[in-house]
Every structure is written in C-alpha cells, then in structure tokens.
SETILUM-328299 format. One record per atom (N, C-alpha, C, CB): residue number from 1; residue in three letters; chain; atom name; x, y, z. Coordinates in Angstrom, 2 decimals, decimal comma. Glycine has a CB too. Example, Ala and Ser with C-alpha at 12.3 -4.5 7.8 and 13.67 -1.06 7.14 Angstrom:
% residues 2
R/1/ALA/A/N/13,19/-5,69/7,80
R/1/ALA/A/CA/12,30/-4,50/7,80
R/1/ALA/A/C/13,20/-3,30/7,80
R/1/ALA/A/CB/11,31/-4,47/9,05
R/2/SER/A/N/12,85/-2,25/7,08
R/2/SER/A/CA/13,67/-1,06/7,14
R/2/SER/A/C/12,90/0,03/7,87
R/2/SER/A/CB/14,08/-0,60/5,72
END
This chain:
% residues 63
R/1/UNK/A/N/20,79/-219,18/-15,09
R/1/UNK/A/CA/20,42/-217,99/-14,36
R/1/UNK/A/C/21,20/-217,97/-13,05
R/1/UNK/A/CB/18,87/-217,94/-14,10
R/2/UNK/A/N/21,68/-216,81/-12,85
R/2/UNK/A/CA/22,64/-216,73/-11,63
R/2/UNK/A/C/21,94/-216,92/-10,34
R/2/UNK/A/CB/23,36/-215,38/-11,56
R/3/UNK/A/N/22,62/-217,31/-9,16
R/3/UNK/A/CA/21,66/-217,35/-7,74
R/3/UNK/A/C/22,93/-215,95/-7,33
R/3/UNK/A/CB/21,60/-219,42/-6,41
R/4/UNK/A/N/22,05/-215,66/-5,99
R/4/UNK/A/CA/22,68/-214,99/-5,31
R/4/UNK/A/C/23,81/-216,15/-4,18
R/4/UNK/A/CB/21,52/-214,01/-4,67
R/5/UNK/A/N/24,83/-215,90/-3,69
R/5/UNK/A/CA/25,96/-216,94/-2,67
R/5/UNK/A/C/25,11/-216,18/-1,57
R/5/UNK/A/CB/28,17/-216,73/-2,67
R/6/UNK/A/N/25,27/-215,36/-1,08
R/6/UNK/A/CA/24,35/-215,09/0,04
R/6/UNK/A/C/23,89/-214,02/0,45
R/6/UNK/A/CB/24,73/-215,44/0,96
R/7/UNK/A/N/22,79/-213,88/1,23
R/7/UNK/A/CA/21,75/-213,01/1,60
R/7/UNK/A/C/21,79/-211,60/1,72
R/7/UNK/A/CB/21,38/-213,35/2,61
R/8/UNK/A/N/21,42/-210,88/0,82
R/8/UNK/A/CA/21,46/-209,03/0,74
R/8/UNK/A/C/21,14/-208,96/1,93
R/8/UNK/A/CB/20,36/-208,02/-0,28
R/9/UNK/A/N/21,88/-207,84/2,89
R/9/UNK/A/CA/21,33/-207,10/3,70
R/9/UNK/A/C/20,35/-206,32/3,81
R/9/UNK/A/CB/21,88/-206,66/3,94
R/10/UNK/A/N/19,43/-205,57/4,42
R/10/UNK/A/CA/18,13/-204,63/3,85
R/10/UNK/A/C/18,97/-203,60/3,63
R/10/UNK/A/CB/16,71/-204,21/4,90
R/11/UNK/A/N/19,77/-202,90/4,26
R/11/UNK/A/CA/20,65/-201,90/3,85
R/11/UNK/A/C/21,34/-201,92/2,22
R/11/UNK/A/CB/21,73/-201,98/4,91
R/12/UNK/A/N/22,21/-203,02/2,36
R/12/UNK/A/CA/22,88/-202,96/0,83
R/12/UNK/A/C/21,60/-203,28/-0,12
R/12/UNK/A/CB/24,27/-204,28/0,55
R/13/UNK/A/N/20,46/-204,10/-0,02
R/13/UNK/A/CA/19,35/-204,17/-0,83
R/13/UNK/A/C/18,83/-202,86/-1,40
R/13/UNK/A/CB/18,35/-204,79/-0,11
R/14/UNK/A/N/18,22/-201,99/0,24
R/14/UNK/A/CA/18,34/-199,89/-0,25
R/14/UNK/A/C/19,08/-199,69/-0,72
R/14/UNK/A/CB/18,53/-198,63/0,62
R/15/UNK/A/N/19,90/-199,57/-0,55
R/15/UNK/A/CA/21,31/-198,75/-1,48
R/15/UNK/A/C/21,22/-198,94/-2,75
R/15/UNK/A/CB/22,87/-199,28/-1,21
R/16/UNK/A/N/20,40/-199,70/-3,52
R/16/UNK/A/CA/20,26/-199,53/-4,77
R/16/UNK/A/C/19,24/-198,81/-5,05
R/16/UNK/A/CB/20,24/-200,54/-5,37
R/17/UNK/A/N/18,07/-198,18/-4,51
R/17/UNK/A/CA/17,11/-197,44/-5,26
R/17/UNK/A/C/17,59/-195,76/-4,48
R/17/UNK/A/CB/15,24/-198,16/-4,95
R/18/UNK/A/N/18,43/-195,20/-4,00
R/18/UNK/A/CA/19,02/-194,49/-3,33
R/18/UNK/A/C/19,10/-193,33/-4,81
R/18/UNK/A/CB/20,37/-195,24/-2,51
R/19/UNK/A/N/19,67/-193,59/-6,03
R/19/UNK/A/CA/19,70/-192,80/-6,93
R/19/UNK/A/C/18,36/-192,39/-8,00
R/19/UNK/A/CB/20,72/-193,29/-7,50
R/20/UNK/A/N/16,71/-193,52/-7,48
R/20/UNK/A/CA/16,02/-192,79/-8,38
R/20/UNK/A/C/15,01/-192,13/-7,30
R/20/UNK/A/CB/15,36/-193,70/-9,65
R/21/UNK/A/N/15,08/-191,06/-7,34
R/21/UNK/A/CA/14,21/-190,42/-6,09
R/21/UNK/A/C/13,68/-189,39/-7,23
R/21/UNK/A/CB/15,16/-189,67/-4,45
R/22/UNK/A/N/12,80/-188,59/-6,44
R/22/UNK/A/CA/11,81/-187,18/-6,89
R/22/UNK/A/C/12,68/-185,76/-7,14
R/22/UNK/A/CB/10,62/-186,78/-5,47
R/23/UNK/A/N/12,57/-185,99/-8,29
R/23/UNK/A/CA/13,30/-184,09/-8,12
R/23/UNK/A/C/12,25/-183,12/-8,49
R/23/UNK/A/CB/14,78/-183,58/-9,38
R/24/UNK/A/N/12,30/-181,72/-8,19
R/24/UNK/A/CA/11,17/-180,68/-7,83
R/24/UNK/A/C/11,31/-179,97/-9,75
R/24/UNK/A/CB/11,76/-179,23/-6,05
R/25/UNK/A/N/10,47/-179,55/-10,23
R/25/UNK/A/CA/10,00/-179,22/-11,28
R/25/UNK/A/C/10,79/-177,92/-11,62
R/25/UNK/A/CB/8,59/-179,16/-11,17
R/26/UNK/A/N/11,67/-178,09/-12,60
R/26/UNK/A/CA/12,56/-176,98/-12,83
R/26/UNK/A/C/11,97/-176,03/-13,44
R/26/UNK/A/CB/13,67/-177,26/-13,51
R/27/UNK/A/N/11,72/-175,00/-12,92
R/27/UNK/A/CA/11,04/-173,04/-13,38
R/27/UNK/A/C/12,32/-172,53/-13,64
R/27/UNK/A/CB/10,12/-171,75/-11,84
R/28/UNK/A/N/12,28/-171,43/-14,28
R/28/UNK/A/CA/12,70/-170,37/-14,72
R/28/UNK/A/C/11,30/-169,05/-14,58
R/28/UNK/A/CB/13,28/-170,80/-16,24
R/29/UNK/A/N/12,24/-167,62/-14,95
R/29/UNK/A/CA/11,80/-166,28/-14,34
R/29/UNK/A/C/11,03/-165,91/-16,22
R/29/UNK/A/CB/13,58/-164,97/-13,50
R/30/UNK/A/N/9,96/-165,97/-15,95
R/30/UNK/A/CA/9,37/-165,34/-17,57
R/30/UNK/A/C/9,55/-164,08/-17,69
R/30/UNK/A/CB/7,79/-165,45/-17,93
R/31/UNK/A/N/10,44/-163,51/-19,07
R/31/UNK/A/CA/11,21/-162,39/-19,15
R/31/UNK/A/C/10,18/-161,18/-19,53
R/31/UNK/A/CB/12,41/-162,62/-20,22
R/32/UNK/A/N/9,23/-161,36/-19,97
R/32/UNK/A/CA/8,03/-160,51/-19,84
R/32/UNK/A/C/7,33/-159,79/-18,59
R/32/UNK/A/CB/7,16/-161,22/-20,29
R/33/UNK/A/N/6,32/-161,20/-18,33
R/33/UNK/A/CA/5,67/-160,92/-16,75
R/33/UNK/A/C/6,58/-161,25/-15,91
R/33/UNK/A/CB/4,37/-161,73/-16,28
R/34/UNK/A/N/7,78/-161,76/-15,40
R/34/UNK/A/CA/8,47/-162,02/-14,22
R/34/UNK/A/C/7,77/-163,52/-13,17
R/34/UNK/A/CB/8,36/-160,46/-13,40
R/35/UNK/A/N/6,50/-163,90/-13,99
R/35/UNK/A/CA/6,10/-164,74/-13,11
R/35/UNK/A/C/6,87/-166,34/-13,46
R/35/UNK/A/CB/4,46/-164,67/-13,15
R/36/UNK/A/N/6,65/-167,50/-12,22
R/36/UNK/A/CA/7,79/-168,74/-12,72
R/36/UNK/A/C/7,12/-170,15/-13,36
R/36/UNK/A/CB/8,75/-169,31/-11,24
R/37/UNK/A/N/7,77/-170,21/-14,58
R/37/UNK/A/CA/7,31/-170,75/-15,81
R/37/UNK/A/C/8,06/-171,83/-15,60
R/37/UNK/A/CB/7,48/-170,00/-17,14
R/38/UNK/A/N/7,54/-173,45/-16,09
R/38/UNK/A/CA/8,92/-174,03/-17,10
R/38/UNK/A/C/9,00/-173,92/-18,25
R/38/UNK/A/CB/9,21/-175,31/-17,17
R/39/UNK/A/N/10,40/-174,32/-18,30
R/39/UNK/A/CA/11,09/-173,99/-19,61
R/39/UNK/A/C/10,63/-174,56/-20,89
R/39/UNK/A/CB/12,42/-174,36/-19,52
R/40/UNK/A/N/11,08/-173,40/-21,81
R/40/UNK/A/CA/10,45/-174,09/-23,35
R/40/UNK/A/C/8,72/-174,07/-23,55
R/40/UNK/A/CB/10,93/-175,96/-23,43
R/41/UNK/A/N/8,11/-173,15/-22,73
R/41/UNK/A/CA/6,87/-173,45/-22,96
R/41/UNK/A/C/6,33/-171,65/-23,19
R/41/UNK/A/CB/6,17/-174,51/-21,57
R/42/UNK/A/N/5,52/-172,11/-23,69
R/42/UNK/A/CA/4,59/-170,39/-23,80
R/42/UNK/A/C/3,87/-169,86/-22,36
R/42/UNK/A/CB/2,99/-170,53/-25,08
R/43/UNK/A/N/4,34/-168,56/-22,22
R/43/UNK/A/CA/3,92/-168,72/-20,32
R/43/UNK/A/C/2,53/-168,54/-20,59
R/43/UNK/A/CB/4,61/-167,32/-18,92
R/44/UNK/A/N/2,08/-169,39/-19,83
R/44/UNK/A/CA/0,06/-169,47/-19,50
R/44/UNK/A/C/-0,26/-167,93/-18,74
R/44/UNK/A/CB/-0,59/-171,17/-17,90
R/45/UNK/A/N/0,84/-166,80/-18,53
R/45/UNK/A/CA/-0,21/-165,84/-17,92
R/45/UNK/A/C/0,17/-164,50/-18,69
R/45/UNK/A/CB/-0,10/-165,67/-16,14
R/46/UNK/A/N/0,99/-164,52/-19,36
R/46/UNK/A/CA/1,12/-163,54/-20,10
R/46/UNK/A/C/0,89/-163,93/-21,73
R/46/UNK/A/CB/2,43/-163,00/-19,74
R/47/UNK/A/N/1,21/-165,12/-22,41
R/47/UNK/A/CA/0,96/-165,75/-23,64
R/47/UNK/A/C/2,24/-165,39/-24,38
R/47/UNK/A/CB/-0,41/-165,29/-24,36
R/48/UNK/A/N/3,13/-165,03/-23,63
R/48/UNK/A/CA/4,69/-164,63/-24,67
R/48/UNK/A/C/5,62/-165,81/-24,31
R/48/UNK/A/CB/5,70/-162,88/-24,18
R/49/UNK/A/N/6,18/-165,93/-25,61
R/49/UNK/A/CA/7,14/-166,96/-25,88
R/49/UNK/A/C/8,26/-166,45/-26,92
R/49/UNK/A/CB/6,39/-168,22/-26,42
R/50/UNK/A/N/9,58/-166,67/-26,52
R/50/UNK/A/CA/11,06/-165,83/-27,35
R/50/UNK/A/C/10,47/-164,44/-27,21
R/50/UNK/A/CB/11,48/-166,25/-29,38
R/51/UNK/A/N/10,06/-163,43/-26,84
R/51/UNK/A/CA/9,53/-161,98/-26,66
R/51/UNK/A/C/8,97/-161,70/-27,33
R/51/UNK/A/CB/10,14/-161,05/-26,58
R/52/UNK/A/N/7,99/-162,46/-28,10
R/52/UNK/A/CA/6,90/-162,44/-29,19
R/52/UNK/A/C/5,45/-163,01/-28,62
R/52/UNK/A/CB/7,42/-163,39/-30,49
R/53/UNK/A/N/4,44/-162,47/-28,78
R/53/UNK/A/CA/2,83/-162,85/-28,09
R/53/UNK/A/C/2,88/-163,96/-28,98
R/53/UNK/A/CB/1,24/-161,65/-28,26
R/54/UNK/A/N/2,59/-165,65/-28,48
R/54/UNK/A/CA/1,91/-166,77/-28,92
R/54/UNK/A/C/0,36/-166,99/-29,33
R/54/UNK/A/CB/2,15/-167,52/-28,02
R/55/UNK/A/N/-0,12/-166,90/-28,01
R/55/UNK/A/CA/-1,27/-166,84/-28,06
R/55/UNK/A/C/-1,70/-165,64/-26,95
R/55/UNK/A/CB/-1,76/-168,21/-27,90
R/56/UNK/A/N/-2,95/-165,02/-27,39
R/56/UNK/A/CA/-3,63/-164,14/-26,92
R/56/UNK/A/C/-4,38/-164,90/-25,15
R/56/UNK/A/CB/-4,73/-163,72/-28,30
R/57/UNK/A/N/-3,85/-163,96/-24,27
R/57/UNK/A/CA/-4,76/-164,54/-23,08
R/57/UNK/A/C/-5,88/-163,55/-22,54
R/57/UNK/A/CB/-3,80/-164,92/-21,78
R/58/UNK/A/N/-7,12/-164,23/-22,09
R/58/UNK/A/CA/-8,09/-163,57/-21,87
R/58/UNK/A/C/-7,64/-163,14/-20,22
R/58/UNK/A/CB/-9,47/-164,42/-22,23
R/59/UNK/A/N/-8,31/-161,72/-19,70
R/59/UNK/A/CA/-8,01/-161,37/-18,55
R/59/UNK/A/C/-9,18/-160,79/-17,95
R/59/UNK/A/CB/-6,93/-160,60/-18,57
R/60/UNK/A/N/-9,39/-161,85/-16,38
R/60/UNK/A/CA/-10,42/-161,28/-16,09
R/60/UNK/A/C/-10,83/-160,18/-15,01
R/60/UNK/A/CB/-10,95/-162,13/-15,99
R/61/UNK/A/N/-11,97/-159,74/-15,10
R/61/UNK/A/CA/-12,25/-158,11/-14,89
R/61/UNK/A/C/-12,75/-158,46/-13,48
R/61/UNK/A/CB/-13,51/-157,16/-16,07
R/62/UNK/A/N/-12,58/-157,66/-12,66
R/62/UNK/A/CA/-13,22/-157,82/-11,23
R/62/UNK/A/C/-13,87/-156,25/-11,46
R/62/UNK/A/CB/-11,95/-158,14/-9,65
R/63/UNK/A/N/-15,53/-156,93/-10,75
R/63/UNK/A/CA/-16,33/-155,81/-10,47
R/63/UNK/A/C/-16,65/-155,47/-9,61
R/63/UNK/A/CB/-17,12/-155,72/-10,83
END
C-alpha cells in the first residue's frame, strides 16, 4: 500500500472535492400550461405528457 512522501496541503487536499458540488434541478417550460416542470415527467398541474392528457387532475373550487 502506497504512503504519501509528504504532507497534502489543506488547499491541494480541497482541490479535490472542488468538482462534486450541488447543481440546481433542471426544469423545462410545460408546452400546455406554461408552468416549470422536469423533464420526462407528466406535469403534476395540468396531467399532459407528449400533448396527450396522462392522467386526469382534480381542480379545486374556491367558494
């Protein structure tokens, strides 16, 4: 098993987790309702998916 010859810096030590960070949740524009969906999924507020109704969504009534 290899040793290290000598002592990582804390800097060059960071520099290796520098490439797995958080990226923000990629949406797209749902071509129906206009509201922002991700991709590949049936939009939860209109129920259309490829420009065809998936599933039926219930909508509620204000009185």
């Amino acid at each position: 098993m290899g040793l290290p010859k000598k002592k990582l810096s804390t800097t060059r030590r960071d520099r290796r987790w520098v490439r797995y960070k958080l990226e923000g949740i990629a949406l797209v524009e749902c071509p129906h309702c206009h509201k922002k969906i991700r991709p590949h999924r049936v939009c939860p507020f209109c129920g259309y998916y490829e420009g065809r109704e998936v599933i039926a969504v219930k909508t509620e009534e204000k009185e």
